[in-house]
Residue, then its C-alpha position, 0 to 999 in steps of 0.5 A: x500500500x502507497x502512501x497516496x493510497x493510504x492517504x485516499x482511505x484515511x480521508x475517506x474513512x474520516x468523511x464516513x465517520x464526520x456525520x457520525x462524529x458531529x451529529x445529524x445534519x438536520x439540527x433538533x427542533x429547540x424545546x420551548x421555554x414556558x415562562x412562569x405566570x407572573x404573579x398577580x398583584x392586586x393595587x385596590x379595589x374599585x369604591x364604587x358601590x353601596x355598602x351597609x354596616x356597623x359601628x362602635x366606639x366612645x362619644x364625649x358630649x359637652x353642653x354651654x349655656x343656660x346649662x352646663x353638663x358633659x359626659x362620655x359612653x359608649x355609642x355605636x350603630x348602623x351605616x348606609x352609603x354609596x361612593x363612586x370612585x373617580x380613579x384617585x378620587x372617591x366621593x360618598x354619601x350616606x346615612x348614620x344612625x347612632x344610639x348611646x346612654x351617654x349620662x349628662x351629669x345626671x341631668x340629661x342623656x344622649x339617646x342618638x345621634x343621626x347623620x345625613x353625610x357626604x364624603x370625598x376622600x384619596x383612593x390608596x388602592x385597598x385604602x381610603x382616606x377622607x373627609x366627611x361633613x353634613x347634617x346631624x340630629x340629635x336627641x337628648x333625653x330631656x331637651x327632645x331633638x335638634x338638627x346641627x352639622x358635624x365634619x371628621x376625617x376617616x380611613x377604611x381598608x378593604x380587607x376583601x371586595x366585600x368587606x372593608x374595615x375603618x375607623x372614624x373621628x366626627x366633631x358635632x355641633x348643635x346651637x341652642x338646642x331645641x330653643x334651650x339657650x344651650x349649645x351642645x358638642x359631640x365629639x365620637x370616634x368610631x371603628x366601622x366594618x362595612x359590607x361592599x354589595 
């Protein structure tokens, strides 16, 4: 065997042996990637809707005037309302109705109080922040009921989309009580769970 010879079967033996060495000539298909669901994260709710609910808290009330008396009980009552949210706005309006026992020094007593309130507040996602005001009535136990106006500030969390939870501080005000020459202050704080339809 010559050398040329023996140099025309190495060649041809390594010709044969590349495909196997290097593989099939048709490249594999790529196996597709499945990219992980990204989280869902949740930036709030939507305010907008009814909503009925409860609260309880402390009232602290104060008289001037022809008479002087002041005291502090629990109160606590029943909430309807409605609020639109504008996207970082919310405005609300709604009806409270408290009822308490709040002993005036003896002389009289604070049976409830009713509120007719509009509120406009900052849209935090699952939290609101706002302002609250309007109309309140009052009864006292011996001066019968007078209409007055009330302003607070609240903050409500919603715990699922149903089910918000806040708090809130109300300041009201009655002038001459049903025509006693008597000024009354009420001041509550109050938690509040609410039930989002």
């Amino acid at each position: 065997m010559t050398f040329k010879t023996l140099s025309f079967a190495t060649l041809g033996a390594a010709l044969i042996a590349a495909p196997a060495l290097a593989g099939s000539p048709v490249e594999p298909m790529a196996e597709p990637v499945i990219a992980a669901p990204a989280p869902v994260v949740s930036t709030g709710g939507d305010w907008t809707g009814a909503y009925g609910g409860l609260s309880l808290g402390y009232a602290d009330v104060s008289t001037t005037g022809t008479s002087t008396l002041s005291g502090d009980d629990v109160i606590g009552g029943l909430s309807l309302g409605y609020d639109y949210d504008f996207g970082q706005f919310v405005l609300g309006a709604g009806l409270d109705y408290d009822v308490s026992n709040t002993d005036l020094s003896g002389t009289d007593t604070l049976e409830s109080i009713g509120r007719l309130k509009l509120r406009a507040g900052y849209d935090l996602g699952r939290g609101l922040i706002y302002a609250t005001g309007g109309v309140a009535q009052a009864s006292l136990a011996s001066m019968g009921e007078d209409t007055g106006y009330f302003a607070g500030i609240g903050y409500e969390h919603m715990l699922t989309d149903n089910i918000s939870v806040g708090g809130e501080v109300l300041y009201h005000a009655f002038d001459n009580f049903n025509g006693s020459g008597t000024d009354v202050e009420a001041t509550t704080a109050s938690a509040k769970v609410n039930f989002r339809f």
